[in-house]
N, C-alpha and C positions, 0 to 999 in steps of 0.2 A: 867254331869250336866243335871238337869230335871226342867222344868216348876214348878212353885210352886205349881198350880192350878189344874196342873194334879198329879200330888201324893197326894197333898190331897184328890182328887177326890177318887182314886186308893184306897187308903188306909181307906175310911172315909164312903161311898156312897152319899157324899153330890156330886151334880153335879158342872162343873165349873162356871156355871151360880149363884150356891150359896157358890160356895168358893169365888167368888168375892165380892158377898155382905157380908161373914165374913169378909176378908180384910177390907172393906168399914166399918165396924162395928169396926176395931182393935182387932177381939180376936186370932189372928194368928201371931204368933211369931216364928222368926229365930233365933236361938240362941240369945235369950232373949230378941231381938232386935223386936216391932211393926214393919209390913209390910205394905206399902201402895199400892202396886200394887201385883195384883195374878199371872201374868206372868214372873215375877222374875225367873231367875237358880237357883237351889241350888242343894245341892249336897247330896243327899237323904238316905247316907249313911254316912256321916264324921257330917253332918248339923245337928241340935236339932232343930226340927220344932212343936211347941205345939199349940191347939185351947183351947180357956179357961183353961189354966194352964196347961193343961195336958201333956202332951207328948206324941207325934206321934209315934207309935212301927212302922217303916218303913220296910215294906217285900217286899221289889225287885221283888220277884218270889214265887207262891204258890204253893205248891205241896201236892195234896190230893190223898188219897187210897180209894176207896169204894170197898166195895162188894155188885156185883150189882147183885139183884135178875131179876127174870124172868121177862118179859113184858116189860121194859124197852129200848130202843134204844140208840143206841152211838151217838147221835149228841148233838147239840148247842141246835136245838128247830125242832119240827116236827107237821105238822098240826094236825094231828089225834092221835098221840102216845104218852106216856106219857116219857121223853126224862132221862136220866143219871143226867142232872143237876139239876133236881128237887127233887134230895137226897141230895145234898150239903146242908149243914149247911146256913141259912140265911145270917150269920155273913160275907159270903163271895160269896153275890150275885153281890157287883156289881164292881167286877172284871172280865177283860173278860176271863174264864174260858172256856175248852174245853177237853172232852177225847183224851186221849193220844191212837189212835191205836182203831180197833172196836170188838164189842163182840155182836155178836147177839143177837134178841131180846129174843131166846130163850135160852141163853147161860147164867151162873152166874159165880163169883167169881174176882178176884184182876183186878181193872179199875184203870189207873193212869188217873186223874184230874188236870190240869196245865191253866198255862197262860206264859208256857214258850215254844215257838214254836223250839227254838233249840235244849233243852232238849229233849222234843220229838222226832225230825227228828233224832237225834240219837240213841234213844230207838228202834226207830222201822225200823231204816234204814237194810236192809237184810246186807249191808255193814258190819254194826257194830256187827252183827254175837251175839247181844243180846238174850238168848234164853227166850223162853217159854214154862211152864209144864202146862200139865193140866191132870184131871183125866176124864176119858170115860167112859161111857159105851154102851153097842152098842147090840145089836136084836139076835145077835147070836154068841157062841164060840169064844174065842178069840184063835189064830192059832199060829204056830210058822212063818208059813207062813208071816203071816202079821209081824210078827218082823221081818222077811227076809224083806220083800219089803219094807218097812219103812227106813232099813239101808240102802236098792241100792238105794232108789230114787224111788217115784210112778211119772209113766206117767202119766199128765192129760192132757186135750185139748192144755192149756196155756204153757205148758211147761212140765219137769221135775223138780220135788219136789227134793229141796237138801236134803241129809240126815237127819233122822228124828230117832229119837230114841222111842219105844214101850215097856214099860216094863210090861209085864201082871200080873195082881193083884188077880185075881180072872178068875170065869167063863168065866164073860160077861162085867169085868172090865178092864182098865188099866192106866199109864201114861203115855203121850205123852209127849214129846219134841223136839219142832221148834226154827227155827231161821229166818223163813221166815214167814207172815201173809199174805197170799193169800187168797183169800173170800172166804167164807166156807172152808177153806185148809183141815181140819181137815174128814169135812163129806166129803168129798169129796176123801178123800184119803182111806175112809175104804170102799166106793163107788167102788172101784174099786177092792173091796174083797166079796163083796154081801153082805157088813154089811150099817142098818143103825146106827146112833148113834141118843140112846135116850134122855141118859143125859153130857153135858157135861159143865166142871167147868175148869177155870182155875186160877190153885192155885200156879203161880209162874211166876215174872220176873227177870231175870238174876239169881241172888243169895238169892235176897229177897220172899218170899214167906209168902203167906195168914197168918196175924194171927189169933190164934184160938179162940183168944176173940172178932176179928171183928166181931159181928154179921151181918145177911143177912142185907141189905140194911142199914149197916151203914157206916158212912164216917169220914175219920180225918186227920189230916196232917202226912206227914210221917217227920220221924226225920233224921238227918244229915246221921247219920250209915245208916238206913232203903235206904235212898237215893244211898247212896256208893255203898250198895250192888244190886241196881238194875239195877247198871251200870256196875259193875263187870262181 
């Protein structure tokens, strides 16, 4: 059971201070029943809550995909930089929304979007052994070498990097996959092969991966299956 006043907030962008004065006005119904007060419980999922007739489509939890292009940063809001959430669809600004996990500001492809903080902590917990692909490229030859070191684990400062898988694509290309996200993990692990990396995308969580009609910098909800598989 949820406040009345806060799902309709959630769900609507009216603030609680004007879901009260709808109440005050009666255009806000509980299962067909006028409501006099906005802090009422209801039950946000079994309940028919409608404003001027309509009815409330109630989303418990939102879960968006973007592909984030370059310049971009992974937070909520940043003084100077132009932030991940400023791609999101209007329609779902005023919920509190937050990237799931970070991608550099020079890094693009699959960002998961939520406002479900448990969802997340599972996504990205090293626990949950969730992987991630992404495609590289990097300043010079890719080596067998480096797919040696990938599988035993690279030493960095912080630690030893769990296995890591390196499938090479081309020259100066290949695909990574993690199951850890340590900050810069990725340049940092071909760092210690004398490579930089110039471009890198990443085009896969868990099972789910990029689609190829997302274009760059666009964003949309992922669907029930899309979801399964990035839990997989």
């Amino acid at each position: 059971m949820e406040r009345l006043d806060k799902i309709v907030s959630n769900q609507t962008g009216y603030s609680r201070k004007e879901v009260k004065e709808l109440v005050r006005n009666k255009r806000i119904m509980v299962n067909d029943v006028v409501v006099s007060k906005s802090e009422i419980k209801v039950d946000p999922i079994n309940d028919l809550i409608s404003l001027d007739g309509e009815n409330i489509n109630v989303k418990k939890k939102v879960y968006l995909m973007l592909n984030k292009p370059k310049g971009y940063v992974s937070a909520t809001e940043d003084k100077e930089l132009p932030t991940v959430l400023e791609l999101v669809p209007i329609e779902y600004s005023h919920r509190d929304l937050f990237p799931a996990g970070r991608l550099d500001r020079d890094t693009t492809g699959l960002m998961l979007i939520t406002d479900d903080g448990e969802f997340a902590h599972n996504i990205l917990s090293p626990k949950k052994h969730v992987k991630k692909t992404y495609n590289v490229t990097i300043d010079i030859p890719m080596t067998e070498e480096m797919v040696s070191g990938f599988k035993d684990g690279v030493n960095l400062i912080d630690g030893e990097c769990k296995s890591a898988g390196l499938e090479i694509t081309g020259q100066y290309t290949g695909v990574v996959t993690l199951v850890e996200g340590r900050y810069h993990q990725i340049k940092r692990m071909f760092g210690c092969f004398g490579a930089k990396v110039v471009e890198l995308e990443r085009i896969g969580m868990g099972n789910f991966f990029l689609p190829s009609d997302l274009e760059l910098g666009e964003c949309r909800e992922f669907t029930e299956e899309e979801l399964k598989r990035v839990k997989e």
